[in-house]
C-alpha positions in Angstrom: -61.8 14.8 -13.3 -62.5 11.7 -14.9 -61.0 10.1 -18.5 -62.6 9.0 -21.6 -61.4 7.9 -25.0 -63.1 10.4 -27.7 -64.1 9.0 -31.1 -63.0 12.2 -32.7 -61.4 15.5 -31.9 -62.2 17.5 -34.4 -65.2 19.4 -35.9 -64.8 21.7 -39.3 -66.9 24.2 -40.4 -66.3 26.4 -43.7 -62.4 25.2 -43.5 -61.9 26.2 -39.9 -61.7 23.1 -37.3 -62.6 23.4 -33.9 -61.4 21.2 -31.0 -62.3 20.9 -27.0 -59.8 18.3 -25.0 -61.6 19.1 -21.9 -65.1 19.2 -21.3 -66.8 20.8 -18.0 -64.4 23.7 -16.1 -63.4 24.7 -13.1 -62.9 28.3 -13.1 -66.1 28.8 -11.7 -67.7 31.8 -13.5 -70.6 32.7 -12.4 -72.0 33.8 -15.7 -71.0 30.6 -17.6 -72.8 29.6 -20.6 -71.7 26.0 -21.2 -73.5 24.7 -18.2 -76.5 25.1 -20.2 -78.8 22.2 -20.5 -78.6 22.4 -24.7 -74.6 21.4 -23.9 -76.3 17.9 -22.3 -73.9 17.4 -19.4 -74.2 13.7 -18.2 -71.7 14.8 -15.3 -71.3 17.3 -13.0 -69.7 20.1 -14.8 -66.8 20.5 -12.7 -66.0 16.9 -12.6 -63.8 17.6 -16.2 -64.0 15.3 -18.7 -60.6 14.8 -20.5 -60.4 13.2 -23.7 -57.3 11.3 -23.2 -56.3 10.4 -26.3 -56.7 13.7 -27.7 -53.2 14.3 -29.2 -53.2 10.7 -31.0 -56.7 11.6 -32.7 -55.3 14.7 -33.7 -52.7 13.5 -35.5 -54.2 10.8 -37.4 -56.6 14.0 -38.5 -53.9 16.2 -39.3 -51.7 13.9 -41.3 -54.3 13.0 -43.5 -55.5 16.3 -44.3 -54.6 18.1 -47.2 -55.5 21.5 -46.4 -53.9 23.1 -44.4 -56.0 25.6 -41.9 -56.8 27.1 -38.3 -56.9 24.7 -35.4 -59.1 26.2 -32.8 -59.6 25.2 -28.8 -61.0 27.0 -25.9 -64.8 27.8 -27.9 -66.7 25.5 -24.7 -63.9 24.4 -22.3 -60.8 26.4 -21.1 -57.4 24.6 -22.7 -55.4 25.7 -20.1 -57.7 24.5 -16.8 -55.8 23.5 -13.6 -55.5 20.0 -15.1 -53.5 21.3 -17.9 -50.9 21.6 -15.5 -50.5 17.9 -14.5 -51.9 16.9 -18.1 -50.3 18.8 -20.7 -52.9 17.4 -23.4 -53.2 21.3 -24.5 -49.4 21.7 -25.2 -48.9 18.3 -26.9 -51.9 19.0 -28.7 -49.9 22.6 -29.7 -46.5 20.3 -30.6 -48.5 18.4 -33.1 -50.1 21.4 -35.1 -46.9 23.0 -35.8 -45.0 19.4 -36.8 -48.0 19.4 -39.4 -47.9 23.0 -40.2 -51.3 24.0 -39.1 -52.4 27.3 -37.5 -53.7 28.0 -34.6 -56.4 29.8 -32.8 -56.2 29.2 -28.7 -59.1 30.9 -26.6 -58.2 31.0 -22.8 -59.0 33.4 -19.6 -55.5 31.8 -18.0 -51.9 32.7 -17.4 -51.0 29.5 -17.9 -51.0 30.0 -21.6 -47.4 31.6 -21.2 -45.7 28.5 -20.3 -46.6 27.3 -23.8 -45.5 30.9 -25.3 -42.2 30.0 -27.1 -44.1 27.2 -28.7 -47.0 29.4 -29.7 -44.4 32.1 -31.3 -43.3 28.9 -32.9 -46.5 28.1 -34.8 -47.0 31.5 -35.4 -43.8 32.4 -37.4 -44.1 28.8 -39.7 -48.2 29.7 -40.3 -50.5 31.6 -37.6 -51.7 31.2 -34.2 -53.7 34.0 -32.4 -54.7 33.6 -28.7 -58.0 34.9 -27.8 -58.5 36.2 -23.9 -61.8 37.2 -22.3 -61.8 40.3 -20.4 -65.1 41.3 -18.5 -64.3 43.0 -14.9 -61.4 45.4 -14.0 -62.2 45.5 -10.3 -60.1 43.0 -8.5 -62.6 42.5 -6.0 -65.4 41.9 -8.4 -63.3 39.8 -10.8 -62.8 37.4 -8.4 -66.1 36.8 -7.5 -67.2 36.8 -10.9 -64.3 34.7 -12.3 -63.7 33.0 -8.6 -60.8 30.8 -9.7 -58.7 32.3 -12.5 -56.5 34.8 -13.0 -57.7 38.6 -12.9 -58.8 41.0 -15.4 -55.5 42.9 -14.6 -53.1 40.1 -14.9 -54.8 39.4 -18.2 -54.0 42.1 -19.5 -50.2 41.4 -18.6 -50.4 38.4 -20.5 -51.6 40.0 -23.7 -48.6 42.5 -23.5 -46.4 39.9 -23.2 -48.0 38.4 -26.5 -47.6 41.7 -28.2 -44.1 41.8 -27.1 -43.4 38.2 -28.9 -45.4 38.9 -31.6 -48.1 36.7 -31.4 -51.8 38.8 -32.3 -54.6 38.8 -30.0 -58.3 39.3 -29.9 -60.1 40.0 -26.9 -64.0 39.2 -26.0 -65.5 41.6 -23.8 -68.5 39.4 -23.3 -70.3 39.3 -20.9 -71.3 42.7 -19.6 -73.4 41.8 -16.7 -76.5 44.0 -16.2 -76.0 46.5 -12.9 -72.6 44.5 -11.9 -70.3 45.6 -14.7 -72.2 47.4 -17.2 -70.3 50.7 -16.3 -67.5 52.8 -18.2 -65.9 52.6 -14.8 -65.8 49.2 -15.9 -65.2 49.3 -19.6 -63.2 52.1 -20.4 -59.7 50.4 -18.6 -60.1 47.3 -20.1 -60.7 48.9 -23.6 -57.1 50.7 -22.9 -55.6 47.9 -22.1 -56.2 46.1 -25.2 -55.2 49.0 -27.2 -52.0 49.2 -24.9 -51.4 45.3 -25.7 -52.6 46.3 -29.7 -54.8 44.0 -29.7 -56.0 42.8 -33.3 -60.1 42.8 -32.5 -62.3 43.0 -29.9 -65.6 40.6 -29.9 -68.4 41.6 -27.8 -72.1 40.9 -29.0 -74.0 43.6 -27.3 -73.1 44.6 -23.9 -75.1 42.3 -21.9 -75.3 38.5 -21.7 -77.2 35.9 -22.4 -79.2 32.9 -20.1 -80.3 29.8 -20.9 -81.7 26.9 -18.7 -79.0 25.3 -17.1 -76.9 29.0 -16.6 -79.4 30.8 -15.4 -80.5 28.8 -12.3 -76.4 28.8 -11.7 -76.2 32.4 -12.1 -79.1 33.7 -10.1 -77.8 31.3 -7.2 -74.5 33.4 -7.7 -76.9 36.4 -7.1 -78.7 35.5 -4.7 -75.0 34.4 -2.3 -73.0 37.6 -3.6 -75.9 40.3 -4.7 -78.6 39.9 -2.4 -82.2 41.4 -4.3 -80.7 41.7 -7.3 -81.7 38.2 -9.1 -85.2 40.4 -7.8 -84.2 43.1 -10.3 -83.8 40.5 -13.5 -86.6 38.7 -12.7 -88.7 42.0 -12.6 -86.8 43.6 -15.8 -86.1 40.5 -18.1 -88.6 37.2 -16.9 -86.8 34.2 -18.2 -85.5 36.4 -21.5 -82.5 34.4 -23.9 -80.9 38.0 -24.4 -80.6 40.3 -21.1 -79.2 43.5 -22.2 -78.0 46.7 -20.4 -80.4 49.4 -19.5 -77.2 51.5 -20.7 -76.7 49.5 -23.7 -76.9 51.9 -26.5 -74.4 54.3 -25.0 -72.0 51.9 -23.6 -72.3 50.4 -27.7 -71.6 53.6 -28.7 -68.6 54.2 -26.5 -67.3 50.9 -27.4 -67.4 51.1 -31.4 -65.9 54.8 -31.4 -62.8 53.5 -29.4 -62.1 50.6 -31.1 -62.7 53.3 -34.7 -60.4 55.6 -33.2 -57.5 52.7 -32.4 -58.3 50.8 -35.1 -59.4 47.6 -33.5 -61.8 45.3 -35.4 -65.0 45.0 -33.2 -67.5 43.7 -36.0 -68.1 40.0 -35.1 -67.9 38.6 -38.4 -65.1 40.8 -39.6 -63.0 39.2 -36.1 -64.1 36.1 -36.6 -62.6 36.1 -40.3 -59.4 37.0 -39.4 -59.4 34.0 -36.6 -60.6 31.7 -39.0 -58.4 32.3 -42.1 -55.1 30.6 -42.6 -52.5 33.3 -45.0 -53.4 32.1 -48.6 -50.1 32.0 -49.5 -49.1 29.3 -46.6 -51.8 27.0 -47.8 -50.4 27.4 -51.1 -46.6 26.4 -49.8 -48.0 23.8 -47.3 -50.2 22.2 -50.4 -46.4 21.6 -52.7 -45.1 20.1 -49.3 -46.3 16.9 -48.4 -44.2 16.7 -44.9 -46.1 20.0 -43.7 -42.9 21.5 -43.6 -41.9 24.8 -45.4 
């Protein structure tokens, strides 16, 4: 990893502000779509960038704001990496939205998160915080080749029950479903359970397939190529160099998807998930706007 001093920390769009302390990862996915050449990586991507002065840039943004809203991290660089061990930019980041009385919106694939729980419950009981997990591949085996150096599937799942238990909500992405690797109800159907064991507020997934740009998809077809021989072969022959790769069983496994998440009342519309991420309780921006210390 390697240290810079950002300009800025955060970006806002339609009241909802967005922040990355890390940039680059070293979980190792194979399917990962922010080593795509758009992102313009001028290092290697798991030589993490860490904006070291994160927290201070924070709170000079949050002190002077006057409205109150969700704080998210996690959209293009895990917060809770290996370096967030030794670091801890994540958590102090975390201290300073609830001093300000912000909310909170943390998306992550690790465990790690759980050593930050008590101050997660925290921020949730004085405005909101939701933590968002990505579950893709209940196979242990497959998960970690897949997802070589996080956590499984399985223990994910633990860490959203333990979430439920403390109250905090959740939203899951099911995203991607890769095409003949995971695109099963084999697959699908015991991670769709375990969110609605963990009652789980909404489940994202855009389509059960994924999606390859330059950059990802020379990365993903090499992970092919080592742990699936012939079958980069097989996307080559069905998709070409396609943006969206879908399932060949994508309108069933749709299907399947939609009517559990009816029948257990999970959101699964995008937009409708997306909301509820993005909007701060009306009536704590109306009690943080009379208090000038962004205390209630």
């Amino acid at each position: 990893m390697h240290f810079v001093n950002a300009k800025g920390i955060l970006s806002e769009k339609q009241g909802f502000c967005g922040m990355n302390i890390y940039r680059g990862c070293t979980h190792g996915c194979v399917y990962c779509d922010s080593r795509s050449k758009c992102y313009r990586f001028s290092h290697p991507f798991e030589d993490v960038e860490v904006k070291q002065n994160a927290p201070e840039l924070l709170e000079k943004a949050l002190r002077g704001k006057k409205q109150k809203c969700m704080i998210g991290t996690g959209s293009m660089s895990d917060p809770y990496m290996h370096c967030e061990e030794q670091l801890g930019l994540t958590r102090r980041s975390l201290e300073i939205i609830l001093k300000y009385g912000f909310g909170a919106a943390v998306q992550t694939k690790s465990d790690r998160v759980l050593k930050d729980i008590g101050l997660l419950e925290e921020i949730n009981k004085k405005a909101k915080c939701v933590v968002q997990m990505t579950l893709t591949t209940w196979d242990e085996k497959l998960s970690g080749i897949l997802e070589p150096n996080v956590c499984t599937t399985k223990r994910r799942a633990e860490v959203l029950n333990e979430l439920c238990r403390r109250g905090i909500p959740t939203v899951v992405w099911l995203s991607p479903v890769l095409p003949f690797i995971n695109d099963t109800e084999k697959n699908l159907i015991p991670i769709l359970e375990a969110c609605a064991e963990a009652k789980v507020k909404g489940i994202i997934c855009f389509g059960m397939g994924l999606t390859l740009r330059d950059g990802s998809r020379e990365y993903y077809y090499a992970a092919l190529d080592r742990h699936f021989p012939g079958l980069k072969e097989k996307y080559i022959r069905t998709y070409g160099n396609a943006y969206e790769v879908p399932s060949p069983d994508s309108r069933r496994l749709t299907e399947m998807f939609t009517g559990f998440c009816s029948r257990h009342g999970i959101m699964y519309r995008p937009e409708e998930c997306f909301a509820y991420l993005n909007r701060l309780p009306e009536t704590h921006r109306q009690l943080s706007f009379l208090d000038g210390n962004g205390t209630l």
